[in-house]
C-alpha positions as CSV (number, residue, x, y, z in Angstrom):
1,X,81.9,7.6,214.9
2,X,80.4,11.0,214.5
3,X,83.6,13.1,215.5
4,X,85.4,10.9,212.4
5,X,82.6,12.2,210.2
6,X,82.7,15.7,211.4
7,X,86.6,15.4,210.8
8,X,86.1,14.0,207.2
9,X,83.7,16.7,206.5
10,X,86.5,19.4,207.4
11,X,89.1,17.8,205.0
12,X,89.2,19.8,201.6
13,X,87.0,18.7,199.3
14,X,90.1,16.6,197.3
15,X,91.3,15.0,200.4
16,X,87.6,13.2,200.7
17,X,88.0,11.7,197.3
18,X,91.3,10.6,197.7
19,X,90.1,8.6,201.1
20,X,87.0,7.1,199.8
21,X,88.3,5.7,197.1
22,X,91.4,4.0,199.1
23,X,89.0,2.4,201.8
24,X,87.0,1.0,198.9
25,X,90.3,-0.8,197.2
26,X,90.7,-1.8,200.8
27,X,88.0,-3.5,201.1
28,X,87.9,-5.1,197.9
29,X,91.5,-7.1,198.6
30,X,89.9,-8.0,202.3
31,X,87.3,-9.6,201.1
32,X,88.6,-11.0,197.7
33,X,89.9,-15.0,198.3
34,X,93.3,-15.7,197.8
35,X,93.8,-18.1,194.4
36,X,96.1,-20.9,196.8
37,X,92.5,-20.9,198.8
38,X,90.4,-21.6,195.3
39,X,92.9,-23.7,194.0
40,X,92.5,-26.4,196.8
41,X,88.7,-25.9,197.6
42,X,87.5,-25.5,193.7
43,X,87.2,-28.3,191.0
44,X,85.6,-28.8,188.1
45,X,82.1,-30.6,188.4
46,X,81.0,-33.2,186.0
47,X,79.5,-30.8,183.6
48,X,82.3,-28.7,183.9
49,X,81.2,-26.0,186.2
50,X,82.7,-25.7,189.9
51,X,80.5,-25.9,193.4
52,X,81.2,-23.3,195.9
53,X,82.3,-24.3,198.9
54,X,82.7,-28.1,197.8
55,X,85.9,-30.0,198.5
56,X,87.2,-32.5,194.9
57,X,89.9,-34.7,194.6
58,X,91.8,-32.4,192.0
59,X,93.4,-34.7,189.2
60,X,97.7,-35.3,189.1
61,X,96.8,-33.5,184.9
62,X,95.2,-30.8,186.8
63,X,97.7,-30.2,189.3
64,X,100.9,-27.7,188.8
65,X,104.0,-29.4,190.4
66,X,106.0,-26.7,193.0
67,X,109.4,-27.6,194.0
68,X,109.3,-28.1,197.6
69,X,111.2,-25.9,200.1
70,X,113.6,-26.4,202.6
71,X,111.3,-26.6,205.4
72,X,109.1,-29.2,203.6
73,X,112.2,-31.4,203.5
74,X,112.7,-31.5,206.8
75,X,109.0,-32.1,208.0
76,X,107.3,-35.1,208.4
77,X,104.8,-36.5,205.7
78,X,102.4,-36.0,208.6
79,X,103.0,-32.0,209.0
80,X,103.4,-31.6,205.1
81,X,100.1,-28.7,203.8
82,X,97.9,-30.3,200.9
83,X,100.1,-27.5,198.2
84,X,103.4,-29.5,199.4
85,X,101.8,-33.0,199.3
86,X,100.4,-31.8,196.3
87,X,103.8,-30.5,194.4
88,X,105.5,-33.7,195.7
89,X,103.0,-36.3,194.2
90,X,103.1,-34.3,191.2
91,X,106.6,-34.6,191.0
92,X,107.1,-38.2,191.4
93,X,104.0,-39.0,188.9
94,X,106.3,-36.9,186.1
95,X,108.9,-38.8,186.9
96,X,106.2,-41.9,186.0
97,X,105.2,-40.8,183.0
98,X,108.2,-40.1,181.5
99,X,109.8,-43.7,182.4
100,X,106.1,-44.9,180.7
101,X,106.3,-43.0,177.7
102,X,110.5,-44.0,177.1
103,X,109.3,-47.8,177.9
104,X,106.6,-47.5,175.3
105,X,108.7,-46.4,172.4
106,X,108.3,-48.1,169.4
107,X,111.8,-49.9,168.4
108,X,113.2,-48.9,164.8
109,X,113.2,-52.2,163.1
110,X,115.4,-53.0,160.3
111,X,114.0,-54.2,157.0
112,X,113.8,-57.8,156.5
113,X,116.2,-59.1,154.0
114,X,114.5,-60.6,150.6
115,X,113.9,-64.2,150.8
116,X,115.9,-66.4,148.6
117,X,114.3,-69.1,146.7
118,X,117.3,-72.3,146.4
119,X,117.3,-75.0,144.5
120,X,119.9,-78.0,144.2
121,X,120.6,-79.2,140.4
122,X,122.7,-82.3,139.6
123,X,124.8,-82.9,136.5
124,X,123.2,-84.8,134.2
125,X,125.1,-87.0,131.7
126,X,126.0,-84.2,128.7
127,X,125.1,-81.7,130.5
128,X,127.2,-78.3,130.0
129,X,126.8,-75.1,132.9
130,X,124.7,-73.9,129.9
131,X,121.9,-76.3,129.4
132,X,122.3,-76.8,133.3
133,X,121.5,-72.9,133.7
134,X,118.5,-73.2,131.5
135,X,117.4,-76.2,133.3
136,X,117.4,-73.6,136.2
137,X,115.9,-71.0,134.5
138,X,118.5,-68.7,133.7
139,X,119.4,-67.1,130.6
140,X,122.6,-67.3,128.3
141,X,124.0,-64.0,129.7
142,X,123.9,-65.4,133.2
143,X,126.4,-68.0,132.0
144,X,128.6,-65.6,129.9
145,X,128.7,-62.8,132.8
146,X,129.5,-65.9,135.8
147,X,132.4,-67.4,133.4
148,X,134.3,-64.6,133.1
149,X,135.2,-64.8,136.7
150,X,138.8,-66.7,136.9
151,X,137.6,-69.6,139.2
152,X,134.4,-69.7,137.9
153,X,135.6,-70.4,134.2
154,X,138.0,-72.9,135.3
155,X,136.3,-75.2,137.7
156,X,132.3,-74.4,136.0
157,X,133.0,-75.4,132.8
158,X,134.5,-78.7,133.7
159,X,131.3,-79.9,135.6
160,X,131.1,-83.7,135.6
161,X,127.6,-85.8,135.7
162,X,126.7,-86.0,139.0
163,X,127.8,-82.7,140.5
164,X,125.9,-80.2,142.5
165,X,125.2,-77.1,142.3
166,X,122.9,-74.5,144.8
167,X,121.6,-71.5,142.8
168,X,119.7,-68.8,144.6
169,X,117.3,-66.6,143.0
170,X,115.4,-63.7,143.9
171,X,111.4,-63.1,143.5
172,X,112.5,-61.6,140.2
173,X,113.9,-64.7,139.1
174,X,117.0,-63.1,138.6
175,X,120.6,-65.3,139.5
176,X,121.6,-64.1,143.4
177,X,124.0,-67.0,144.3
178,X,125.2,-69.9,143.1
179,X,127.3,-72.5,145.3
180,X,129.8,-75.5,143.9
181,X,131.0,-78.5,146.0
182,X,134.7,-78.4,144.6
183,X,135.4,-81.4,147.4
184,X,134.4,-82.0,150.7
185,X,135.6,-79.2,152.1
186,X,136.1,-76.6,149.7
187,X,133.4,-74.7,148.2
188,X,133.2,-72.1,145.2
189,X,130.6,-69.4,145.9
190,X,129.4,-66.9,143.4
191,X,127.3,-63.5,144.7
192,X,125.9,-60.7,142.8
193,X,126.3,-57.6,144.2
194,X,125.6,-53.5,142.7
195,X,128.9,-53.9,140.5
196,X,128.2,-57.2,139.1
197,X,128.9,-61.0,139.9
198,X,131.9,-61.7,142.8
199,X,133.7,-65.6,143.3
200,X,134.7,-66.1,146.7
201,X,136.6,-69.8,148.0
202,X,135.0,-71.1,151.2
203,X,137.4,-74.2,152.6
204,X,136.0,-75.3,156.0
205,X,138.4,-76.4,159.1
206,X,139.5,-79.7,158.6
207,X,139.9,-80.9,162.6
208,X,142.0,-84.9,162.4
209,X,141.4,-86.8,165.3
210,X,143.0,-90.4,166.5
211,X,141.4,-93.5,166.3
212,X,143.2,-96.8,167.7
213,X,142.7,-100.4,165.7
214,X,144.0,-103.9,166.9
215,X,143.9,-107.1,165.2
216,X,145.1,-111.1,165.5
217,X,145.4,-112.8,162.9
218,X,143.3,-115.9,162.8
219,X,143.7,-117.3,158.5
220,X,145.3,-114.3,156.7
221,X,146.0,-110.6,157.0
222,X,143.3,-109.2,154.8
223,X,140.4,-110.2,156.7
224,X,141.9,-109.5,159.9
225,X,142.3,-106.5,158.7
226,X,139.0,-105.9,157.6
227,X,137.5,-107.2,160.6
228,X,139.6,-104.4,162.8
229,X,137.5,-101.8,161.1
230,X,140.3,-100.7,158.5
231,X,139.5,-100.0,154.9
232,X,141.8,-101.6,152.2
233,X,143.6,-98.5,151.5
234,X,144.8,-98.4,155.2
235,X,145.8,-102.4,154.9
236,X,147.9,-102.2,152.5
237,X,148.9,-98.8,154.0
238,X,150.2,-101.1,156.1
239,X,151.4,-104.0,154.8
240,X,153.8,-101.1,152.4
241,X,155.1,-99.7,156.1
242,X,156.4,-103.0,157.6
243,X,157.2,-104.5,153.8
244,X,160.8,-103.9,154.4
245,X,160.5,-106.6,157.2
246,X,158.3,-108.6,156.7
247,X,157.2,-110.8,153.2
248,X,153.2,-110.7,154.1
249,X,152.9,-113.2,151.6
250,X,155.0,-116.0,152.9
251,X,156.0,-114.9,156.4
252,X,152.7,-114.3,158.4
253,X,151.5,-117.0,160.5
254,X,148.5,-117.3,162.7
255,X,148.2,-115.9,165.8
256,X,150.3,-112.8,164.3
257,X,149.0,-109.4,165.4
258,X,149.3,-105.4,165.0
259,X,147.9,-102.6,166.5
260,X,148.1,-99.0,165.2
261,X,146.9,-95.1,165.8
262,X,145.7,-93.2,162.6
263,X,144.0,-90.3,161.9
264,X,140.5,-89.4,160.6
265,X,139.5,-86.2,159.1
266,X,136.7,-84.5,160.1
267,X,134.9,-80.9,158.7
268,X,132.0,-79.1,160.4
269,X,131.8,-83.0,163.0
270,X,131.3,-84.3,159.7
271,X,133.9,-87.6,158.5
272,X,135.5,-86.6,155.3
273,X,138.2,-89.4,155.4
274,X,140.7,-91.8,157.1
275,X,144.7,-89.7,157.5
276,X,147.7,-90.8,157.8
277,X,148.8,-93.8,159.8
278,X,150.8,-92.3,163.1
279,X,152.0,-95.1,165.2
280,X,152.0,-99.1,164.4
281,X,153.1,-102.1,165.8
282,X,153.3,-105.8,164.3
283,X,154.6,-108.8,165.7
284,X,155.7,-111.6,163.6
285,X,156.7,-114.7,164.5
286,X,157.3,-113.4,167.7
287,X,159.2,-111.0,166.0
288,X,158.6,-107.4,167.2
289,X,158.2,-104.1,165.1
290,X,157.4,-100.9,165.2
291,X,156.8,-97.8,162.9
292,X,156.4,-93.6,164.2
293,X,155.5,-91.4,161.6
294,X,157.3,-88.5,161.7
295,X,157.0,-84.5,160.3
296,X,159.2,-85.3,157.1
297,X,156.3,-87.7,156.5
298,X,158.6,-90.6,156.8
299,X,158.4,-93.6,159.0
300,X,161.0,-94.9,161.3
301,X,161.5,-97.3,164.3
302,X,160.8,-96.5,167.8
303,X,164.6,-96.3,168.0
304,X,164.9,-93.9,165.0
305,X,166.1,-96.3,162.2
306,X,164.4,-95.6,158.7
307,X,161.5,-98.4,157.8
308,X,162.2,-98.0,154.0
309,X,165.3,-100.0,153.5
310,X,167.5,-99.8,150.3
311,X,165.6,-102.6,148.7
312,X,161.7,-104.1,148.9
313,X,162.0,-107.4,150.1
314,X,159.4,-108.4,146.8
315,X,158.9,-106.1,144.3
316,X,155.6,-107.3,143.5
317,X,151.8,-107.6,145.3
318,X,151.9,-111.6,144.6
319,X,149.1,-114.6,145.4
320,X,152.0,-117.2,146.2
321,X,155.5,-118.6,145.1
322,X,155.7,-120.8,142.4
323,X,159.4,-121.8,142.3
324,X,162.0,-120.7,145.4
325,X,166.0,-120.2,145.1
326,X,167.5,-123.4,144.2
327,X,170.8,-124.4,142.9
328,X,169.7,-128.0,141.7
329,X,166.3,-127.6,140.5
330,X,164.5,-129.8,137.4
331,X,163.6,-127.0,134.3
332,X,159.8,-127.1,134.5
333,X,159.9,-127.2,130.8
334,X,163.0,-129.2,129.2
335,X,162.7,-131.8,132.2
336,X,167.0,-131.3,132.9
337,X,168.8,-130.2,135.7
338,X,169.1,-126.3,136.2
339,X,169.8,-123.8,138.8
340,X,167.0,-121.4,139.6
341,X,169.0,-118.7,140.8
342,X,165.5,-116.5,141.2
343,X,162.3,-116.5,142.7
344,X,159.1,-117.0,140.7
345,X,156.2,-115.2,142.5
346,X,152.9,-115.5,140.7
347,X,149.9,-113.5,140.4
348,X,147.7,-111.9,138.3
349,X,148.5,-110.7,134.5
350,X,148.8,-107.0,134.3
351,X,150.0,-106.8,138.3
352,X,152.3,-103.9,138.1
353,X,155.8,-104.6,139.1
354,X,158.0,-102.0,141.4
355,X,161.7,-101.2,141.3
356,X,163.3,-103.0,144.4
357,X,165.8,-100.3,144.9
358,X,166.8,-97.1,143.5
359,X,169.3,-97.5,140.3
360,X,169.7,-97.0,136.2
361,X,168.3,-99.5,134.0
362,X,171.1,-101.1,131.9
363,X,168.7,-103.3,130.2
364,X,165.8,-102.9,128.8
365,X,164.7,-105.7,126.0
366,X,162.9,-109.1,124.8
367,X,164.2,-112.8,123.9
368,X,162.8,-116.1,123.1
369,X,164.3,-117.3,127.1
370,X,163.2,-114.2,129.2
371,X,160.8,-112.9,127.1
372,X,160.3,-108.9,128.3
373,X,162.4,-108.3,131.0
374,X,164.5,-105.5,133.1
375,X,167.9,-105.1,134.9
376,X,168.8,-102.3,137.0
377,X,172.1,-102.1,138.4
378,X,171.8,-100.1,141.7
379,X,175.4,-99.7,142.8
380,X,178.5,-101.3,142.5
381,X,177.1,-104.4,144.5
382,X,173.3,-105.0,143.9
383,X,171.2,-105.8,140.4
384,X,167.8,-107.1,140.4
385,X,166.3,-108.9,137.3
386,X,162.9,-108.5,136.2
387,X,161.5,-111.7,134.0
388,X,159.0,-112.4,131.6
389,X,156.7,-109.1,131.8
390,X,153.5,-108.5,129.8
391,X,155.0,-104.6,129.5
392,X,157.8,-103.0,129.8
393,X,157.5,-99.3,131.3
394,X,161.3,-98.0,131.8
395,X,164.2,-97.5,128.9
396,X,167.6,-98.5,128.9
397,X,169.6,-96.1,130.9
398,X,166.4,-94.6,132.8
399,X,167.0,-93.8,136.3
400,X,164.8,-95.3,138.7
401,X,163.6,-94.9,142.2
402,X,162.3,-97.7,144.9
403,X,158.9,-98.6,144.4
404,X,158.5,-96.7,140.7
405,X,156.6,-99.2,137.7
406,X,158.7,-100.9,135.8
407,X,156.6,-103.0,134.3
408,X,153.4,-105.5,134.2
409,X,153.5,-109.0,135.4
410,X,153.1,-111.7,132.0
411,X,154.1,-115.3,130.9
412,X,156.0,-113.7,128.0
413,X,159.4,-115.9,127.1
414,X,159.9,-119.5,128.1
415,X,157.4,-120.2,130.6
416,X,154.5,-122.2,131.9
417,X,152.3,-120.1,132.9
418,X,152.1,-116.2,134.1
419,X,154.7,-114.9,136.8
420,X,157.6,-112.7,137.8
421,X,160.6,-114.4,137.7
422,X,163.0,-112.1,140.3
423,X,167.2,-112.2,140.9
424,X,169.2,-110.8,143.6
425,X,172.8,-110.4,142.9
426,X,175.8,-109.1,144.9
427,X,178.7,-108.7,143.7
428,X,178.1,-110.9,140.4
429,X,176.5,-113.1,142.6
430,X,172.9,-115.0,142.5
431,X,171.7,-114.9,146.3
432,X,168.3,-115.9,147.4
433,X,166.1,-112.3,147.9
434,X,164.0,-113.8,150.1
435,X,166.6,-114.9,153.1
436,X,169.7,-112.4,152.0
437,X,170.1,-109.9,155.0
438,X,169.2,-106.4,153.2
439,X,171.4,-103.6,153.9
440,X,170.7,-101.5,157.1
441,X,168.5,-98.5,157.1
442,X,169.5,-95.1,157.7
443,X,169.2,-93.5,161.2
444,X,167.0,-90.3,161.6
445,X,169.2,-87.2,161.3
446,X,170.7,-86.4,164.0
447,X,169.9,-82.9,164.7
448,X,166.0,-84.4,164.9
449,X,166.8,-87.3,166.6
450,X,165.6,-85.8,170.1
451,X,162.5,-84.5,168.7
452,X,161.6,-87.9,167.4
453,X,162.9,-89.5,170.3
454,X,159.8,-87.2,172.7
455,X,157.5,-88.2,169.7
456,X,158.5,-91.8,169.6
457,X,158.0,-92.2,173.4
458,X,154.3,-90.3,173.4
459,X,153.1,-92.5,170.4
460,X,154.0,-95.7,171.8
461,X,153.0,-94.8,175.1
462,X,149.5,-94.3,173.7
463,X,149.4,-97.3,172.0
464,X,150.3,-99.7,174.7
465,X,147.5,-97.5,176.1
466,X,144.8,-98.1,174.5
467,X,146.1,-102.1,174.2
468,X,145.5,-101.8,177.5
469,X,142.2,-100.8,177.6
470,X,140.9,-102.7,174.5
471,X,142.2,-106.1,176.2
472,X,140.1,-104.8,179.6
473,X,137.3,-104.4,177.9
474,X,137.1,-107.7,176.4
């Protein structure tokens, strides 16, 4: 020690400074701890202030995450220093948080849409879409700015007593929507929007679906029927199909029966109303008959043959026959001898009577004998005459078609009481209409009759079908 100060004392006087003061530095950074070292020994008390030499659990929000290095990733969690366990934790608790705080985000919400206060109004008797808007609370310009829409001025102003209509208004009371049943599936809807009042037509989809119906009949053909479920419209629906064939006045018997497919109309599941008639079948008499409805919207046999023949076998709905066809029968009225070369068929005053046959009146006119009556000539071989109407409905020389109104059922003329007294003639001959063969139907068109044919065969499948069932099931 003393030769190094005897050597320091021989240095210039410069040289000693310079030394000194770079063995002090020296032993400032010797003894000066490392901030790694104070990091993981140091932590803030309670009161804030840090304990020498006291070991804390340092907080993750205190803590600075350091990627980790190579080495790290290859050592086990075992070998890992407290700066590497340290920068790892960190890592995966950022990793946390930031899943937390993108969880915890508040959704954007849209605005919720005004409620709208309805109301239902029904037509009064004299009511007019104004005093029914007032009734609602609107104002006269309400109705002149929604009846200047084209469907709104023609189906609005022709409201009838007991119609409905929705109207929608705001918290303002002001006219949002309004809503008119035009039928059961078909609805007017009127909106108001930023440029004023739009008409929109709403028709819902109208699904038809089959529904099968059997009956025997026990006393008549009405009640059975009835008693099959079918509504009136669809008996004599019918009756008009099979009419050709069959006189369902005089010809039915008991023990008689028919069976046939129809459709029924249906909106939203909801029943709007009985379709078309697809498929029937009627014996008579042991008789056999059957009826396909095909696209044309016409019916034929099984076998293709048109059901409408050229003539209605009685061109009139009738309770019963009075007088039949009969060469030598006693006048009811002068007591003598005299051919009836007609059928009288009676029934109610006013029942409308129908054109047997397509043709051209050739008379149209009243005497003291007939009283109103009608002939049409409907070719070179067939007349019909029409007796002792109430009305006549057709003019000499008006053409007519099969089934048309040519006049109302009376007791006009020469007569005892009210009926239709009818004449079939061929070729200038008086023949009973009742038993005369009519002429044959016309086949289905040939270019369709293949079509039908696949039709025919599925519909009458289906109906022997559900015979079938319905006679298992009893």
């Amino acid at each position: 020690m003393g030769k190094v100060i005897t050597l320091f004392k021989l240095l210039p006087k410069l040289h000693q400074m310079l030394l000194c003061g770079l063995v002090f530095v020296t032993l400032i950074i010797i003894f000066m701890p490392s901030d790694d070292v104070q990091a993981s020994k140091q932590t803030p008390s309670t009161s804030g202030e840090y304990d020498v030499n006291t070991r804390y659990d340092v907080p993750l929000a205190f803590r600075k995450p350091t990627p980790p290095s190579a080495s790290m990733s290859e050592s086990t969690p075992s070998q890992r220093t407290s700066s590497e366990k340290l920068a790892f934790n960190t890592s995966e608790q950022s990793k946390k948080q930031a899943l937390v705080q993108a969880t915890d985000k508040p959704e954007i919400q849209e605005p919720a849409a005004p409620k709208l206060k309805e109301k239902r109004f029904q037509v009064k008797s004299g009511d007019t879409l104004a005093a029914l808007f007032d009734r609602a609370g609107l104002t006269a310009k309400d109705v002149y700015d929604v009846t200047q829409l084209p469907k709104a001025k023609k189906d609005l102003l022709k409201i009838m007593p007991g119609d409905n209509l929705v109207i929608a208004k705001n918290d303002d009371g002001k006219l949002v929507q309004l809503r008119y049943h035009l039928d059961k599936i078909t609805t007017l809807i009127i909106d108001r929007t930023d440029s004023g009042y739009k008409e929109q037509i709403v028709t819902k989809k109208v699904e038809a679906r089959s529904k099968f119906a059997s009956a025997t009949i026990e006393n008549n053909f009405w009640n059975a029927g009835v008693n099959a479920g079918l509504t009136p419209n669809q008996i004599m629906q019918l009756a008009t199909i099979f009419g050709w064939d069959i006189d369902f006045a005089l010809d039915l018997r008991k023990g008689d029966q028919f069976a046939m497919i129809f459709e029924e109309e249906y909106a939203n599941g909801e029943f709007l109303k009985n379709g078309n008639i697809l498929a029937a079948e009627f014996t008579n008499q042991g008789d056999r008959y059957t009826a396909v409805r095909y696209k044309d919207g016409n019916y034929y046999s099984e076998e293709g043959r048109s059901m409408r023949k050229a003539f209605l076998r009685s061109p009139v709905d009738f309770k019963y026959v009075s007088s039949s066809f009969n060469p030598r029968r006693l006048h009811p009225v002068t007591g003598q001898v005299k051919a009836h070369r007609g059928v009288d068929y009676v029934a109610a005053v006013g029942t409308p009577i129908k054109a047997a046959g397509n043709g051209r009146v050739i008379k149209s006119s009243y005497n003291q004998y007939n009283g109103n009556y009608v002939f049409i000539k409907h070719n070179d071989t067939y007349t019909t005459k029409y007796l002792h109407l109430t009305k006549r409905k057709v003019k000499t020389g008006q053409s007519v078609k099969q089934g048309q109104i040519i006049g109302t059922l009376g007791s006009t003329g020469r007569v005892t009481g009210p009926h239709l007294h009818y004449e079939f003639i061929v070729n200038g001959v008086h023949r009973n209409p009742r038993t005369i063969k009519l002429p044959k139907s016309e086949p289905i068109a040939k270019k369709e009759k293949a079509q039908f044919a696949t039709l025919s065969k599925t519909m009458m499948a289906e109906l022997e079908h559900n015979k079938q069932v319905q006679i298992a099931a009893q």
